[in-house]
VMD Tcl script that draws the C-alpha trace (Angstrom):
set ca {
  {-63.64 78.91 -3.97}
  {-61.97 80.19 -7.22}
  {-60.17 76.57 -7.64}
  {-63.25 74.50 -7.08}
  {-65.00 76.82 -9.71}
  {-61.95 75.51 -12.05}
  {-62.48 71.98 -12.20}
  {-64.27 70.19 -14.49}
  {-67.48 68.50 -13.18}
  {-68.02 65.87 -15.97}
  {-68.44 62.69 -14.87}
  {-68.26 59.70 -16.77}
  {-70.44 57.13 -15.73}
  {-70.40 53.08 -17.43}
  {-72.67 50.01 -16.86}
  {-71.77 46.55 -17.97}
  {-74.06 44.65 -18.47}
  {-74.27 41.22 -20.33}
  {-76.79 39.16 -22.16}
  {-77.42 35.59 -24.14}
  {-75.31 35.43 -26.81}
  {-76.27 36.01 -30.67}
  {-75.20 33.35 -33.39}
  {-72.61 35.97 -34.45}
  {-70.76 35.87 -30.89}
  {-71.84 32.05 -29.74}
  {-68.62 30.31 -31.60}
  {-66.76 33.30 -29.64}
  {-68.02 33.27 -26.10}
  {-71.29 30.56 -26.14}
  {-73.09 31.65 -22.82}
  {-72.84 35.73 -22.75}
  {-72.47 38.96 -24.65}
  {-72.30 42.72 -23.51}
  {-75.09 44.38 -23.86}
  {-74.77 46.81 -27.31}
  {-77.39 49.71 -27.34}
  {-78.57 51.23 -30.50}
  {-78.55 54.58 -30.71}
  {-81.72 55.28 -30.94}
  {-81.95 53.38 -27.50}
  {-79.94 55.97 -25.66}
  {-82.56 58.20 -23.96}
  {-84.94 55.04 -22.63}
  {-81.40 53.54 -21.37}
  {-80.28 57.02 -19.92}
  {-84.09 58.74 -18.75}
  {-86.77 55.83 -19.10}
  {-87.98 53.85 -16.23}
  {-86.31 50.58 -14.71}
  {-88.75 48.23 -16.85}
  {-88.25 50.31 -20.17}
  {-84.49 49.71 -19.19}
  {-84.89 46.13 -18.48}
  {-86.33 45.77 -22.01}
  {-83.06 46.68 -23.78}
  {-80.93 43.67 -21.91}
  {-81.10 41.86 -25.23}
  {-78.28 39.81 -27.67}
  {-77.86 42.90 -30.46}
  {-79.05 42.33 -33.75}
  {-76.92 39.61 -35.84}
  {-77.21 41.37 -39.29}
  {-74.97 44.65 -37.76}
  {-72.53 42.61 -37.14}
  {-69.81 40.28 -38.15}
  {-66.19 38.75 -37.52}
  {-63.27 41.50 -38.47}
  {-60.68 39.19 -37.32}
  {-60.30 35.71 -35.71}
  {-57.10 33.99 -34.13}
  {-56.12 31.05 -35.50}
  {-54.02 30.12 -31.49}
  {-55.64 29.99 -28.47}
  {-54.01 33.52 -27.17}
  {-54.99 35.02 -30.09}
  {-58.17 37.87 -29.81}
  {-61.38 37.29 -32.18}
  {-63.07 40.56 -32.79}
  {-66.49 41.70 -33.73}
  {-67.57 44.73 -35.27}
  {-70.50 46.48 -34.54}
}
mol new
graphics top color blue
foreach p $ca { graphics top sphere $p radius 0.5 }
foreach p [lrange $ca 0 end-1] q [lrange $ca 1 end] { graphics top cylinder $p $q radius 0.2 }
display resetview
C-alpha cells in the first residue's frame, strides 16, 4: 500500500483534432489544420457539453498568427506561430 500511495496519479490526457484550414496555413497544408484553442476556451473544451465542444472545431483566428519560418526545399519544415 505504502508504494501505490507514492506514485504520482497525474495523467496527461491529448485530443487531436483537425479543422478547415485558415488563409495563414492554406499555402502550408490546403485541406486541414489542428484545432488551436484560445485560452479563454479551456473550461467549455475541458467541462462544457459535447455541442459547446463541437462549437470550438474551428480554423483559429488568422490575425494571431503568421509564418516564423518557411523552407525554401521540399524537406524543409514551414512553421507557424501562434
Amino acid at each position: 500500500m505504502g508504494q501505490i500511495a507514492n506514485l504520482n496519479l497525474f495523467t496527461m490526457n491529448s485530443s487531436r483534432r483537425s479543422t478547415l484550414t485558415n488563409e495563414v496555413v492554406k499555402p502550408i497544408h490546403p485541406s486541414r489544420m489542428p484545432v488551436i484553442l484560445d485560452a479563454a476556451d479551456y473550461g467549455t473544451w475541458l467541462s462544457g457539453s459535447p455541442d459547446e465542444a463541437a462549437r470550438l472545431l474551428k480554423p483559429f483566428g488568422t490575425e494571431r498568427m503568421h509564418i516564423a519560418m518557411e523552407g525554401g526545399k521540399a524537406d524543409d519544415q514551414r512553421h507557424v506561430v501562434v
